[in-house]
C-alpha positions as CSV (number, residue, x, y, z in Angstrom):
1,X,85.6,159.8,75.9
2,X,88.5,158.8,77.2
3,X,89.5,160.0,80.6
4,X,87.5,161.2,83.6
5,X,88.7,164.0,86.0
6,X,87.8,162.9,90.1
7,X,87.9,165.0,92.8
8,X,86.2,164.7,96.2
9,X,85.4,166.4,99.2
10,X,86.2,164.6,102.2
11,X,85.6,164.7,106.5
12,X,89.7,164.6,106.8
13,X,93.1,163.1,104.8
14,X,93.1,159.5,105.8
15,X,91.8,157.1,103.5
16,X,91.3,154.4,105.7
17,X,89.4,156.6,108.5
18,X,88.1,159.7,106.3
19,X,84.9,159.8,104.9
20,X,83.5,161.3,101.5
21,X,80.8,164.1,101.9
22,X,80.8,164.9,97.7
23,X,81.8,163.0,94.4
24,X,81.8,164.3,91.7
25,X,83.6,162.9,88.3
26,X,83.4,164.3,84.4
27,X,84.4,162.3,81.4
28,X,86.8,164.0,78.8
29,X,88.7,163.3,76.1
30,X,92.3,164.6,76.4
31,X,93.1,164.9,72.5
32,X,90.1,167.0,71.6
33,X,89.6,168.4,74.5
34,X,85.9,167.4,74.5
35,X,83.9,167.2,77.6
36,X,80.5,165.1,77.8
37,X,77.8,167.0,79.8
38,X,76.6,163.3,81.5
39,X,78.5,164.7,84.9
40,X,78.8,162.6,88.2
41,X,77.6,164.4,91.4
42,X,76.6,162.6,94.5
43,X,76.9,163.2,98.3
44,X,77.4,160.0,100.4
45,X,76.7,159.4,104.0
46,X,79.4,158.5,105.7
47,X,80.6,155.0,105.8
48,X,80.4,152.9,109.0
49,X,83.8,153.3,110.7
50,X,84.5,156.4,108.6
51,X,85.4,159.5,110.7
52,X,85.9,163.4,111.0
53,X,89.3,164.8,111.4
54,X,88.7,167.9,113.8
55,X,90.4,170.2,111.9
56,X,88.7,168.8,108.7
57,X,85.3,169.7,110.9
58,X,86.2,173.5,112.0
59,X,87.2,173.6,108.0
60,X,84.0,173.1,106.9
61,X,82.5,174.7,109.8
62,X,83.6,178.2,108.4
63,X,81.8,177.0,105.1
64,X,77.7,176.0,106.7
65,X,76.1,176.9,102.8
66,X,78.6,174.5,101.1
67,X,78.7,171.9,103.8
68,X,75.3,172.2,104.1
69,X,74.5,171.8,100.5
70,X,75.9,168.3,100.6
71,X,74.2,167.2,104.0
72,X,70.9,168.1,101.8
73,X,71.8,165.8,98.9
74,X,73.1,162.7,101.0
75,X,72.4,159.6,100.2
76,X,73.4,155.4,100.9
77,X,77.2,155.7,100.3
78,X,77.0,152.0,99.0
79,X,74.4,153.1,96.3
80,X,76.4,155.9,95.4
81,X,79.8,153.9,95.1
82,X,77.5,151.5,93.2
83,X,76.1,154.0,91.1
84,X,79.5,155.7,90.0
85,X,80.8,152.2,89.2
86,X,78.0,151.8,87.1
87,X,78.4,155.2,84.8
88,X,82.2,154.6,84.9
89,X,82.0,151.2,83.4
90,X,78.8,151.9,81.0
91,X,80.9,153.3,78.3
92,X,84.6,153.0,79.2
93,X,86.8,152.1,76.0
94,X,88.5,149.0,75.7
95,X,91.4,150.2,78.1
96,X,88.9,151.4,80.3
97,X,89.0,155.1,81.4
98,X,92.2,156.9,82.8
99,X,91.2,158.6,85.8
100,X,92.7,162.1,86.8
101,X,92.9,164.0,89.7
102,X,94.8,166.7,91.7
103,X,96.7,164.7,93.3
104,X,95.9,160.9,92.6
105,X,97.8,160.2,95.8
106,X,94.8,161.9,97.8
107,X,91.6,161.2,95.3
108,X,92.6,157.5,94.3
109,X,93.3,155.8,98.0
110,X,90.6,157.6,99.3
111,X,88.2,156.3,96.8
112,X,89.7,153.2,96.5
113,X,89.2,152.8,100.5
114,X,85.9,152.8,100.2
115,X,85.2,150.4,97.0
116,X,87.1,147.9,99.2
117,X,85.4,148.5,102.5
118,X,81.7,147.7,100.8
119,X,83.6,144.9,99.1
120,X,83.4,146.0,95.4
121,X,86.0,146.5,92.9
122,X,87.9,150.1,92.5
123,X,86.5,150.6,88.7
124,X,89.4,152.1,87.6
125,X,93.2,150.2,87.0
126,X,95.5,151.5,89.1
127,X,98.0,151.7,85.6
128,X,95.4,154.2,84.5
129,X,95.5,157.1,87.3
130,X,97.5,160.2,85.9
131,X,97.9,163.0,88.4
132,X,97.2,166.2,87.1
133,X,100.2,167.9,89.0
134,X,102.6,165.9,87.5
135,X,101.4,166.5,83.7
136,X,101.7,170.1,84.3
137,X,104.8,170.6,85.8
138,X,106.1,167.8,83.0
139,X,104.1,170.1,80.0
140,X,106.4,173.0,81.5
141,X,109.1,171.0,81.6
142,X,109.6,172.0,85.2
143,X,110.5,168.3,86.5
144,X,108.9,168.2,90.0
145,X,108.8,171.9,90.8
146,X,105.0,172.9,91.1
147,X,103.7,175.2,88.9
148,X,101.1,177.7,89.8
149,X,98.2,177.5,88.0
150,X,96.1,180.1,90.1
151,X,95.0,182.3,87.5
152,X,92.6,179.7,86.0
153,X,89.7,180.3,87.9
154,X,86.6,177.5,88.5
155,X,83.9,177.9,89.6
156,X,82.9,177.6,94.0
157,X,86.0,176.0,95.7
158,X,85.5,173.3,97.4
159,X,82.5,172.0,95.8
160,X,83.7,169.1,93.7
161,X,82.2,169.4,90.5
162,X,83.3,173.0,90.2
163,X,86.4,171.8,91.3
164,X,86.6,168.8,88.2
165,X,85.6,171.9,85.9
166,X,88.7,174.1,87.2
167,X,91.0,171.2,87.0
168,X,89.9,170.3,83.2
169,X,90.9,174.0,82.6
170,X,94.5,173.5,84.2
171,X,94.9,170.4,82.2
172,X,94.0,171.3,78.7
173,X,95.8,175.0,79.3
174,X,98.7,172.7,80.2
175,X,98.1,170.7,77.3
176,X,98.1,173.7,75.5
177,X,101.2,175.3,76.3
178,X,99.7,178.1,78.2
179,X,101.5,178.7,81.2
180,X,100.2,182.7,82.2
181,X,96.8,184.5,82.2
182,X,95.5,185.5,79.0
183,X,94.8,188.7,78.7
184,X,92.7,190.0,75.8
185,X,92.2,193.8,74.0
């Protein structure tokens, strides 16, 4: 494998202040399209000093079965950051792993944030993050005009892994050249 799709779920936008209620990660390999079934998916508690944005919190108060679902699985947000460092770095090529994400800008400082507040190394190189909106709109040779990619459905919004799974679609029908719905006979 090569890459590894990131996306989290989060109590509010502000990587410094926000906290991480899900992460979930899935390593890929962008050329064949392969996907390895050994899937990241943790819930954290929250950081000391890590916050809820109130509209973040009424957000995920009209959701009680998902947010719920990760109150259930929490565990020691050091562990967990400790743990995905771990499975990142266990089998990373030589260049170590690209990491992806819709968009880097939100999934990279946040995560980052909190490898530096328990004091341990982000385990990615920044010159490695590729944001998944970008290669799209570049595949459709669109330049920075966003380009819908609605019709690829995943699986339960807002639940992270689901969410990795829908983005891995998005990139390799980018990838792909496949721009619109495919409708079959």
């Amino acid at each position: 494998m090569t890459d590894i799709m990131v996306d989290l779920e989060t109590t509010g936008t502000k990587p410094a202040f926000s906290g991480i209620l899900q992460l979930a990660a899935i390593k890929f390999n962008i050329e064949t399209q392969e996907v390895d079934s050994d899937v990241f998916d943790r819930c954290p508690t929250l950081l000391p000093n890590r916050f809820w944005d109130e509209g973040t919190r009424d957000f995920w108060g009209t959701m009680p079965v998902i947010y719920g679902s990760f109150v259930a699985r929490q565990e020691d947000a050091e562990q967990v950051l400790i743990d995905f460092s771990k499975w990142v770095t266990k089998d990373a090529p030589q260049s170590g792993y690209r990491f992806w994400a819709k968009p880097t800008t939100f999934d990279w400082t946040m995560l980052a944030s909190h490898f530096e507040q328990i004091g341990r190394p982000m385990p990615f190189h920044y010159r490695q993050a590729r944001d998944l909106n970008t290669y799209i709109a570049a595949c459709r040779d669109r330049g920075a005009e966003h380009v819908d990619m609605s019709f690829i459905q995943g699986g339960q919004a807002h639940n992270a892994l689901s969410d990795c799974v829908q983005q891995l679609k998005m990139l390799f029908s980018a990838k792909n050249g496949v721009f619109h719905e495919i409708l079959t006979n």
